[in-house]
C-alpha distance (Angstrom), angle and dihedral (degrees) to the residues before:
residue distance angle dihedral
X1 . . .
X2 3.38 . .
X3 4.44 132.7 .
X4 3.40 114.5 -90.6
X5 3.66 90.5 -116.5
X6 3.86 95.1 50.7
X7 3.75 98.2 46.4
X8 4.22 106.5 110.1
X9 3.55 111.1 -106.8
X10 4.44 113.1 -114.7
X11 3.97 84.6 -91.1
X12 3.50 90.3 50.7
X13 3.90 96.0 47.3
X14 3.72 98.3 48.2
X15 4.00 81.2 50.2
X16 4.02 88.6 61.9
X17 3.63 95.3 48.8
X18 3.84 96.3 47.8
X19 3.54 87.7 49.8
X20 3.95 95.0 44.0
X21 3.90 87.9 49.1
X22 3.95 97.9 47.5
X23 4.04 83.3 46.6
X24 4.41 92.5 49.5
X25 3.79 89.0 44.1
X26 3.18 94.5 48.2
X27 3.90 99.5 49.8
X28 4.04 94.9 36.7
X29 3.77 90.2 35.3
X30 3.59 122.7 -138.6
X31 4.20 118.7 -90.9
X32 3.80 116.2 -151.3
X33 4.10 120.7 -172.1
X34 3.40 112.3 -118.1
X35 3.97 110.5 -90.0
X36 4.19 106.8 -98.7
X37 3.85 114.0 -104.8
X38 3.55 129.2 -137.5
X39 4.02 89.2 -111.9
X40 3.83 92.2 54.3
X41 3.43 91.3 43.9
X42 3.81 98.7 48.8
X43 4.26 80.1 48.7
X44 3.27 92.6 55.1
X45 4.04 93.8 52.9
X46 3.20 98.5 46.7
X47 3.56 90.4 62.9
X48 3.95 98.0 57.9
X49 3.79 108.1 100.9
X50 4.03 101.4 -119.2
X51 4.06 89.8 -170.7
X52 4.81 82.6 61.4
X53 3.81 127.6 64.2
X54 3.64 88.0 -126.2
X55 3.62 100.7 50.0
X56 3.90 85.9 52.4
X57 3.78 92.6 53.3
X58 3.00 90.8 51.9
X59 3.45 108.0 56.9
X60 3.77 85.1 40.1
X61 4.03 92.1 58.0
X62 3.91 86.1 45.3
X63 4.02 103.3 47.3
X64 4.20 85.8 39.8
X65 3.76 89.8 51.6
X66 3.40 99.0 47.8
X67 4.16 91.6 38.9
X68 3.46 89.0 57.3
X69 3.20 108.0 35.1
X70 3.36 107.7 -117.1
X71 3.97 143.9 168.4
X72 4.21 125.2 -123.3
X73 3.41 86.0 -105.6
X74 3.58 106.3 50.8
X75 3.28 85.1 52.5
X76 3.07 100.3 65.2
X77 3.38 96.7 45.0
X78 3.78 89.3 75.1
């Protein structure tokens, strides 16, 4: 689409796209969740079934993410 002496070098690219993603977020504006809190989480735990393998992942996966911190998607990644 472009010369090959025009096209942006890799710096150059990744440039664009940070710029082009600071822009987007900044005219759609970013939505967070609302951060967990210890009620909801304690909710949410006492609804995994301790007596099912399930129910104890669960709860595991839960109490880990939130003792460490972590995102959805890292997570997941376990």
């Amino acid at each position: 689409w472009m010369p090959d002496d025009k096209k942006p070098g890799t710096q150059e690219a990744r440039g664009m796209l940070n710029e082009y993603k600071k822009e987007w977020a900044r005219r759609v504006g970013v939505k967070k969740a609302p951060a967990l809190t210890d009620t909801m989480l304690r909710a949410m735990v006492q609804t995994c079934d301790e007596q099912h393998p399930i129910g104890i992942r669960d709860r595991a996966v839960l109490l880990l993410g939130r003792g460490a911190l972590n995102r959805r998607i890292e997570l997941a990644d376990l």
